[in-house]
VOVO-278363 format. One record per residue (C-alpha): residue in one letter; x negated, y negated, z. Coordinates in steps of 0.2 Angstrom, whole numbers, plus 5000, padded with zeros to 4 digits. Example, Ala and Ser with C-alpha at 12.3 -4.5 7.8 and 13.67 -1.06 7.14 Angstrom:
<kolgus>
A493850225039S493250055036
</kolgus>
This chain:
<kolgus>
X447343625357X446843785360X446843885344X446544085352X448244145358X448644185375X449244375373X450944435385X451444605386X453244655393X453844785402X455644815397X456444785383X458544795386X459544645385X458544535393X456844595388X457444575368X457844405371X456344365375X455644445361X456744365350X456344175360X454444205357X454644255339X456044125332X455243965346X453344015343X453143825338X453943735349X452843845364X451443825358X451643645357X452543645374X450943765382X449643705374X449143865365X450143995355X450744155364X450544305356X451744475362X450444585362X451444745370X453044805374X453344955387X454845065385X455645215390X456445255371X455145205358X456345295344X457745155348X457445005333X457044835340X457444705327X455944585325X454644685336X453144755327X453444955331X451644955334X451744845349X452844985358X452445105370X452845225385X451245195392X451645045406X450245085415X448845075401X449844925395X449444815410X447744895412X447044825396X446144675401X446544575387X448244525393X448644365401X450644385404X451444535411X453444495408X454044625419X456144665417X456344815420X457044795437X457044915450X455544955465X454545085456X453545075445X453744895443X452944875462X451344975455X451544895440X451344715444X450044765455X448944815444X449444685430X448644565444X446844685446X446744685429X446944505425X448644455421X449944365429X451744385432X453444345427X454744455433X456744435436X456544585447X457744525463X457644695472X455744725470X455444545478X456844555492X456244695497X454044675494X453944485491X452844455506X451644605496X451544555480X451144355482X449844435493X449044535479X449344395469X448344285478X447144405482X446744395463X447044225457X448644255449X450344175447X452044255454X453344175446X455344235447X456644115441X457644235432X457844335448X459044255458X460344155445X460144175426X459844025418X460143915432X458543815438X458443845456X456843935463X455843825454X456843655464X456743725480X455043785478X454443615472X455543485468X456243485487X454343565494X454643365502X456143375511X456843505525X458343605518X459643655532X460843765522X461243865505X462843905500X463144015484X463944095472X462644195466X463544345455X464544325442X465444485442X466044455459X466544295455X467744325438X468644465449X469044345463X469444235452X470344325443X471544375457X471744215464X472344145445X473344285442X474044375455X473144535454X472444685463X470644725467X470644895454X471744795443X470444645440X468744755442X469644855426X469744685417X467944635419X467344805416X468344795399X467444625396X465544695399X465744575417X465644735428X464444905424X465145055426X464445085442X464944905448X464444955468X462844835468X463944705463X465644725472X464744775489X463544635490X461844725487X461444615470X461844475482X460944495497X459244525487X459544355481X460044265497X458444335505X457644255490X458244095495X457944085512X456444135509X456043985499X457143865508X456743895525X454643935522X454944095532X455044295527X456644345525X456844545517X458244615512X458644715527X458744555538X460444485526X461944525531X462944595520X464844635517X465744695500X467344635493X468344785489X469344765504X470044595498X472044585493X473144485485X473744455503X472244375506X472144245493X474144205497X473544155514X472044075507X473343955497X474243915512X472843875521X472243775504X470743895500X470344005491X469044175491X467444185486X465844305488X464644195495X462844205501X462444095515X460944065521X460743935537X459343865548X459943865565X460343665574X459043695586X457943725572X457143885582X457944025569X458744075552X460244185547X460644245530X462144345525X463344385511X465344405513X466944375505X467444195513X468844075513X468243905507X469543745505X469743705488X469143535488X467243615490X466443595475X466243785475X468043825475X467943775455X466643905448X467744015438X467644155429X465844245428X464644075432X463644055448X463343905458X462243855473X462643715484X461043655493X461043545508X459543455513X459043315526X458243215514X459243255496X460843255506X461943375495X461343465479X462243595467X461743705454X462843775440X462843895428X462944065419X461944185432X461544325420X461644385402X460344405390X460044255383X460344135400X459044255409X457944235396X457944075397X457144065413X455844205408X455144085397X455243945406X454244045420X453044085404X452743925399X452143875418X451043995420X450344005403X449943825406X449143855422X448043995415X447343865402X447143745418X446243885427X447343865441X448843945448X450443855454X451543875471X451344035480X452144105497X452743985510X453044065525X452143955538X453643935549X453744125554X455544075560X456244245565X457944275557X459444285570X460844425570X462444435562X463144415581X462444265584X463144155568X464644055571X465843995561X467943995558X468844145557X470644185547X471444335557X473144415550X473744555563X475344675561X475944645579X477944705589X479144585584X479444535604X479444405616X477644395625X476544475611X475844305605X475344245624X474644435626X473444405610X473044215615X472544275630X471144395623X470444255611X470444135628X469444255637X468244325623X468144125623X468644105605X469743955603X471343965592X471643825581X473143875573X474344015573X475744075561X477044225565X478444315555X479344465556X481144545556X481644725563X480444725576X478844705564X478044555563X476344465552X475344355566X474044255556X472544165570X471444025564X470144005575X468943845580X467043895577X466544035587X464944165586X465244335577X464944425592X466144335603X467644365587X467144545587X467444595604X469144505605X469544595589X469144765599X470044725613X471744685601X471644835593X471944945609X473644825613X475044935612X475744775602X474344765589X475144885577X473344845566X472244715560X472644675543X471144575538X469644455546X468944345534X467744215538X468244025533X466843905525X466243745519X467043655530
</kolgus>
């Protein structure tokens, strides 16, 4: 065994940058048994050096970043400090300068993936980024390798966990939107600016993640769809029940049948409740994976914190501090497919429709006749009303986006369509 310590420096040191601290400190036996060699934390860059960090040398800590991954000495660069700059120069220059990578940065890799495993290669150096797509859960590292065998057609997820308790939330209790992000808010769940979360951007960075890996093609965040949740109401989840479903903020990402094409997207979605994702309660993730080979894989557990993202920090830690002492480096890019990634418009799939419509004879043909000719066919439909209101709720077959879209324009100018309540997407079926 190797007796010099291999030396890591990290960038950020918040809730999941002092866990790690803490790990490296209180398990420095067990990873140096695991690795091969001991680790050594070498450096820490902050923004507050005044702020106490129990169990980190105040010596190791600086403002510097910069001269911190310039050193040369370094072989580990744990970046957590999130966000596209500086952690894109950053890591950059950790990777000219010797070291290799570990980041749970989601953003920075949705965004500049295709860039930094580049550089990295460029230089010899590991990328590796478990932490940056669900927390503890072991994910990247089985579609990158375990499955690198087989051909993965789909990945279906619950891949935020704040999202997920205040869905679930108002599908177990019966309350509002405001009334269940104030809950999780109260709980630590949600921050106080919760908009990454509740519209979907913490979500698509992920899904482009995945398809990334899963499909061997680029995907950047600008090619996900993405949709937020704020608009869901509690008369969404009672029509979820009827239809047995319930809601959840999914991130889909699909290869297309013909095999010519991806799509990735994030949206609230009805999914029945006999899909193993209609379970995940409260503030866990899970990621169903669907594969030729496999067959049907899921993943489970808590998708963020300190300690559960810390967790796969150093799990990405002890990989490529082992590869460092093997003078190699593990898996990098895979995007040998260049399969371009298809439009919102084009993805099909069912749809849950609730309209306010005239409570009078002939408004039900009037609307089945705008699905017929958008050629989106109705599977079911449900109508109530008194006093000349009535609540129309369509179920549609599978159709493409585009094709629902321009039947849902044309409804609205009725003169019998006093509003479209909701559209929501229905999945997993």
């Amino acid at each position: 065994m190797r007796t010099r310590p291999l030396k890591v420096a990290l960038l950020g040191c918040g809730v999941v940058g002092s866990e790690v601290a803490r790990i490296m400190t209180t398990h420095a036996d067990d990873l140096t048994a695991r690795i091969g060699a001991p680790v050594e934390l070498a450096g820490v860059a902050v923004r507050r050096p005044s702020k106490v960090r129990e169990g980190i040398d105040p010596a190791l800590v600086t403002t510097d970043a910069t001269a911190l991954v310039k050193r040369g000495d370094i072989d580990v660069i744990v970046e957590v400090i999130g966000g596209i700059e500086p952690a894109r120069t950053l890591i950059t220059t950790a990777f000219e300068h010797g070291a290799s990578v570990v980041s749970a940065n989601k953003a920075l890799l949705a965004q500049d993936g295709a860039a930094l495993h580049a550089a990295a290669v460029e230089h010899g150096r590991d990328l590796y980024y478990e932490a940056a797509v669900a927390g503890a859960i072991p994910l990247i590292r089985p579609l990158r390798e375990s499955l690198a065998g087989d051909k993965v057609n789909r990945v279906l997820g619950i891949v935020n966990g704040t999202t997920n308790f205040i869905l679930d939330k108002m599908d177990s209790t019966g309350a509002g939107y405001q009334e269940a992000l104030d809950e999780a808010t109260a709980l630590g769940y949600a921050e106080a600016d919760p908009t990454a979360d509740v519209e979907g951007f913490d979500a698509a960075a992920k899904a482009a993640i995945l398809a990334g890996i899963a499909f061997h093609t680029r995907v950047r965040l600008d090619d996900v769809y993405r949709e937020g949740m704020t608009e869901v109401t509690a008369a969404d989840f009672a029509s979820a029940k009827e239809m047995g479903c319930t809601i959840k903020l999914l991130a889909i990402c699909e290869r297309a049948a013909d095999g010519g094409s991806v799509t990735a997207r994030v949206h609230p979605a009805m999914i029945p409740l006999d899909h193993p994702l209609a379970s995940v309660r409260g503030a866990y993730n899970a990621v169903f994976v669907e594969a030729e080979a496999a067959g049907q894989l899921m993943f489970y557990g808590p998708g963020a914190g300190g300690a559960p993202t810390a967790s796969a920090v150093l799990g990405d830690l002890v990989a490529v501090c082992r590869n460092k002492l093997a003078e190699s480096t593990g898996p990098g890019e895979s995007a040998y497919t260049q399969l371009p990634v298809s439009p919102m418009g084009d993805v099909v799939t069912r749809y849950h429709i609730s309209l306010d419509v005239a409570d009078k004879p002939g408004v039900l043909a009037q609307v089945a006749t705008v699905f017929a000719e958008h050629g989106v066919s109705i599977d079911t439909v449900r109508q109530s009303g008194k006093d000349g209101e009535a609540s129309l709720v369509v179920v549609t077959h599978r159709a493409a986006d585009a094709a629902l879209t321009g039947t849902v324009d044309v409804l609205r100018g009725l003169d019998t369509v006093r509003g479209v309540a909701s559209i929501m997407r229905v999945e997993g079926e």
